[in-house]
C-alpha positions as a LaTeX table, in Angstrom:
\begin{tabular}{lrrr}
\hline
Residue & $x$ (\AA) & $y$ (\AA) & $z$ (\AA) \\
\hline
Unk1 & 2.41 & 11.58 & $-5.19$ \\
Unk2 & 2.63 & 8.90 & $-2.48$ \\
Unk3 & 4.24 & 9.87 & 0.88 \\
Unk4 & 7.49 & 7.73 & 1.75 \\
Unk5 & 7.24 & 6.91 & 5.33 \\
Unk6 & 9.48 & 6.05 & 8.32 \\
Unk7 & 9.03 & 4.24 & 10.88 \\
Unk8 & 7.84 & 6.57 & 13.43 \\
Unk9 & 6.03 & 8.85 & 10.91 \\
Unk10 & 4.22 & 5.61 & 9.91 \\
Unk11 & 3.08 & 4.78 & 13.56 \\
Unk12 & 1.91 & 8.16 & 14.20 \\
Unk13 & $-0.39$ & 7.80 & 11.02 \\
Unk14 & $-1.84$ & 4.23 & 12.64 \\
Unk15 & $-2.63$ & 6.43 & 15.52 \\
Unk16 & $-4.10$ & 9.36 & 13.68 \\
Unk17 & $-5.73$ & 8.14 & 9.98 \\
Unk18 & $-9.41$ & 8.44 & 10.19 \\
Unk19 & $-9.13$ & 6.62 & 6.84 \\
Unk20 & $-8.14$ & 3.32 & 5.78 \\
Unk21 & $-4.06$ & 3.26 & 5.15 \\
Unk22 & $-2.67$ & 1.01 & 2.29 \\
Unk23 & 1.00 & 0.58 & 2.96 \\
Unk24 & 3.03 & $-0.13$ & $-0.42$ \\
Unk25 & 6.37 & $-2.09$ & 1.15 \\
Unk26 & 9.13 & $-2.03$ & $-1.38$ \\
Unk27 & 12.62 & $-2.27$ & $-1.76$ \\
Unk28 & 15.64 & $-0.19$ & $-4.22$ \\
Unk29 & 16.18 & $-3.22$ & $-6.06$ \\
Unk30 & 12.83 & $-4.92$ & $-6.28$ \\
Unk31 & 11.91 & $-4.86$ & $-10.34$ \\
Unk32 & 8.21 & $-4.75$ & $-9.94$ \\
Unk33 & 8.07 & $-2.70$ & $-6.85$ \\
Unk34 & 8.98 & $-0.36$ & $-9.48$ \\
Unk35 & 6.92 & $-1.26$ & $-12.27$ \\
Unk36 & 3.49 & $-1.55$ & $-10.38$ \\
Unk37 & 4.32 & 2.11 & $-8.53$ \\
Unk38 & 2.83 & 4.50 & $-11.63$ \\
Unk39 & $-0.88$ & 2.33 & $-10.67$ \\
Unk40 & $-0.30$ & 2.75 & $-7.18$ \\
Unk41 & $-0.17$ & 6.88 & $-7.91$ \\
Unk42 & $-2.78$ & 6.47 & $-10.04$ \\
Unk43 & $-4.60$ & 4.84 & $-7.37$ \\
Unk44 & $-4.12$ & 7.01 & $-4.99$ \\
Unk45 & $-5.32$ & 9.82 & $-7.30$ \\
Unk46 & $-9.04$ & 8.22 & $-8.58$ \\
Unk47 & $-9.15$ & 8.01 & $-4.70$ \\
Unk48 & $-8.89$ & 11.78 & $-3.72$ \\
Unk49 & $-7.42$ & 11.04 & 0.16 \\
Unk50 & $-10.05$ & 8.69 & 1.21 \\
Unk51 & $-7.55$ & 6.03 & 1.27 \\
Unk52 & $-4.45$ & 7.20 & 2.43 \\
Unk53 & $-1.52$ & 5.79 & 0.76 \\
Unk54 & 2.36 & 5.11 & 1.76 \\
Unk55 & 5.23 & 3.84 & 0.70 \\
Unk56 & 8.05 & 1.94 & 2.94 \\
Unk57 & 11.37 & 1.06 & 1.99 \\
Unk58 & 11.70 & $-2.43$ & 3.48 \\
Unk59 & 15.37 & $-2.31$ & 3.74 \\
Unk60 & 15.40 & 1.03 & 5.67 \\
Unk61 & 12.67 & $-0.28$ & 7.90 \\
Unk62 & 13.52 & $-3.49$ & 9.24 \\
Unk63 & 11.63 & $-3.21$ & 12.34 \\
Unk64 & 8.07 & $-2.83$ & 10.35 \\
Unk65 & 9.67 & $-5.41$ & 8.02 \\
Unk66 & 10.07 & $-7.70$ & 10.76 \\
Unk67 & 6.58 & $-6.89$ & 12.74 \\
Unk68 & 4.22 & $-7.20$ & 9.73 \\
Unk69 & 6.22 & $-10.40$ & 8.78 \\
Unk70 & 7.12 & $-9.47$ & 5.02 \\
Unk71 & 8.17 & $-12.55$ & 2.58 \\
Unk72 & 7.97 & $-11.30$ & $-0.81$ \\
Unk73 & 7.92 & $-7.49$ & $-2.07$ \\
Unk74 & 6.34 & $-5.47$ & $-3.14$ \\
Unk75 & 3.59 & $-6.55$ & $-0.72$ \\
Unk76 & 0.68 & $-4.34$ & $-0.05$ \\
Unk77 & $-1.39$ & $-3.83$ & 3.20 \\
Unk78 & $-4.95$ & $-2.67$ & 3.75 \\
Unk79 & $-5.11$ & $-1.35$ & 7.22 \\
Unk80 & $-8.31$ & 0.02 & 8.99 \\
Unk81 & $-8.42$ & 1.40 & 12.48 \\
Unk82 & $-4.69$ & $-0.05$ & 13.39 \\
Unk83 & $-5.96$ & $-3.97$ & 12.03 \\
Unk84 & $-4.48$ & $-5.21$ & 9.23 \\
Unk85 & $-7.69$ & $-6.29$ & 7.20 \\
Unk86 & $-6.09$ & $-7.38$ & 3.65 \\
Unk87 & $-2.62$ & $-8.41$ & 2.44 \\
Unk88 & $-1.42$ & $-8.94$ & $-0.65$ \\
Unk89 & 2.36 & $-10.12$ & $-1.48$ \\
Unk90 & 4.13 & $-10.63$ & $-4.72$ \\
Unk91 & 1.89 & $-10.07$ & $-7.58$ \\
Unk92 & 2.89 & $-10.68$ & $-11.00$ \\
Unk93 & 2.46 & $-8.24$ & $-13.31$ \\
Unk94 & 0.06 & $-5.16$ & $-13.15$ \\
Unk95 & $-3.54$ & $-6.81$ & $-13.70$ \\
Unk96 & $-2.54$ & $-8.55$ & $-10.39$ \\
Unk97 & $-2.34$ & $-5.04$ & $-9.22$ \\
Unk98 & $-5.03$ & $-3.55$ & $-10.33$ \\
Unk99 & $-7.11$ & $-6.65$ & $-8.93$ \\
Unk100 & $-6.21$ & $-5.70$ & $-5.49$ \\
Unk101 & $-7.12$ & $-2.00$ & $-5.89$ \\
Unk102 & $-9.93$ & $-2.68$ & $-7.44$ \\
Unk103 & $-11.16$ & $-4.83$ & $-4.12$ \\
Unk104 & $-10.25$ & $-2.06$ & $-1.73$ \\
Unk105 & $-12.19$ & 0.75 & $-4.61$ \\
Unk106 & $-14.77$ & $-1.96$ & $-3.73$ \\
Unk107 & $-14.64$ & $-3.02$ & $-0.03$ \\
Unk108 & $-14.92$ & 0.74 & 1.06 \\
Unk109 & $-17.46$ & 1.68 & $-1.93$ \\
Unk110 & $-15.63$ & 5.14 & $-2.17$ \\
Unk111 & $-14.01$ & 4.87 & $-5.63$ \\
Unk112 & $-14.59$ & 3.12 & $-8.64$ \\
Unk113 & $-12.69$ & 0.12 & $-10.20$ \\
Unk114 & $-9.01$ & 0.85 & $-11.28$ \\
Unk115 & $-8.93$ & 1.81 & $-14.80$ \\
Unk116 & $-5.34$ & 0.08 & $-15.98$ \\
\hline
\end{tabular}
């Protein structure tokens, strides 16, 4: 299951993650947030804790809102050593999803594609 983060918990994992971090930004009433969050676990499964993976509520954190300049949820951010190296923002359905997990499976050659 993915951890929900605050915004301190969430800085302290920048600061201590000796893997790469993909942050999950969502919000209560965002429709796909919800749909696409069953991959996302299933992600974060095939990948056994070589990627970490976390979920923020957007509305309860305004201040990463605001500092990783969010547009569109659910948006999704790769980050490696404290950089943000990937983004993606809005997708439209699940193969959209599973598109961008299968890129980081593929960028850090740890896991294999997604299986939808």
């Amino acid at each position: 299951m993915m951890s929900s983060v605050n915004e301190h918990d969430f800085r302290q994992l920048l600061l201590t993650s000796h893997s790469p971090i993909l942050v999950n930004f969502w919000a209560p009433w965002c429709g796909i947030c919800r749909q696409i969050h069953p991959l996302l676990e299933r992600f974060e499964a095939q990948s056994a804790g070589r990627i970490c993976l976390v979920d923020i509520n957007a509305d309860a954190s305004l201040q990463l809102a605001s500092e990783y300049r969010l547009s569109a949820l659910p948006t999704l951010l790769l980050i490696d050593n404290s950089i943000v190296v990937r983004r993606w923002e809005g997708f439209q359905g699940r193969e959209a999803l599973t598109r961008a997990l299968t890129e980081v499976a593929v960028q850090y050659g740890q896991i294999a594609a997604m299986v939808p």
